[in-house]
Steps between C-alpha positions, in 0.01 A plus 500: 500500500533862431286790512481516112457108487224509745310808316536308178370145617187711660446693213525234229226290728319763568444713203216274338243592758661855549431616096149326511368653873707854346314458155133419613544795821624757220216410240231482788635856673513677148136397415402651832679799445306564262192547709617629774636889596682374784829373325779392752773350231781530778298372775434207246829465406611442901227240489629336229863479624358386836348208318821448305664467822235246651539284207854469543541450843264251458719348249814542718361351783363193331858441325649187567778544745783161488646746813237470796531307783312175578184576669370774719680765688299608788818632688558867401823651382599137461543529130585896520819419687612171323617689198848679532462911501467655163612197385307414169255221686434822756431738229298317306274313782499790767499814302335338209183444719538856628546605178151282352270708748615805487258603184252334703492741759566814305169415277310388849619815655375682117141339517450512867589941516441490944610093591728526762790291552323235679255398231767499174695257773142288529474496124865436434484181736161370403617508092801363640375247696261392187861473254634267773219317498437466138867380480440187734230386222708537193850360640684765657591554905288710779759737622426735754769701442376635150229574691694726732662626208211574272370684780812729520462583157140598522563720757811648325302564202216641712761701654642639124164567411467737835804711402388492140163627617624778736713597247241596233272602799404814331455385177158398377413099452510548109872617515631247749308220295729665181819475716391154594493408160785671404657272818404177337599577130860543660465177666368368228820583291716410735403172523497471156866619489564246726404217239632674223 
């Protein structure tokens, strides 16, 4: 499966419960606008993306997948080594779970300002562990290795959101949140680029 194949089958299971969570947030955030001085739009709009992302990871991670193995994996970098290097198995099983958490930890690392390393890695394995877990129930494998691997992209996108931090250090929260969105409006057409 390819990169654009993959966004696609997410996105075309996904986007239901994406426009109606989008649509009732929007409607509910504009009403209290109204009332309120305090208007954050960008700090709403990383919110909103955040959730965006949540819904389809969730959707990712509760595909059907005809390539797991039988069972459990308990034994780590059993799995991580089976595949060839950079092969297409590697790159879509390895970095792909890399790849899945790294928005996870950037928005942890956005949300929690001070956490230090060790708690994004105790979040990042604890959400994790809860994926593997929900995948026993619904007919997928427990792997330990996406485990391991989630947690390396956590950390990675903790780390991203350190240099991205540091690197707006003396601008004020209002003008990083701006870049931010700026950030994920790029992403945002790059994926769709992607599809298209």
């Amino acid at each position: 499966m390819t990169i654009r194949n993959g966004i696609i089958e997410v996105l075309s299971n996904t986007w239901p419960i994406i426009t109606l969570t989008c649509v009732v947030l929007i409607i509910l955030r504009l009403i209290s606008y109204k009332n309120n001085k305090n208007r954050d739009i960008c700090g709403d709009i990383i919110s909103l993306s955040f959730l965006v992302y949540i819904l389809c990871l969730f959707q990712m991670v509760t595909l059907k997948d005809v390539n797991t193995i039988d069972g459990y994996n308990l034994i780590p970098f059993k799995e991580i080594f089976r595949y060839p290097f950079l092969s297409r198995e590697f790159i879509r099983n390895v970095i792909g779970n890399i790849l899945l958490f790294l928005p996870f930890g950037f928005y942890v690392g956005y949300y929690l300002k001070k956490a230090k390393l060790s708690l994004i890695t105790i979040i990042s394995f604890v959400t994790s562990l809860t994926i593997e877990l929900i995948q026993t129930k619904i007919g997928r494998t427990f792997d330990i290795d996406d485990i391991i691997l989630n947690i390396i992209g956590g950390i990675l996108g903790f780390l991203i959101y350190k240099v991205y931090d540091n690197l707006f250090i003396n601008l004020s929260e209002k003008v990083k949140k701006i870049i931010m969105v700026l950030f994920l409006l790029l992403l945002g057409c790059g994926i769709i680029i992607i599809i298209v």
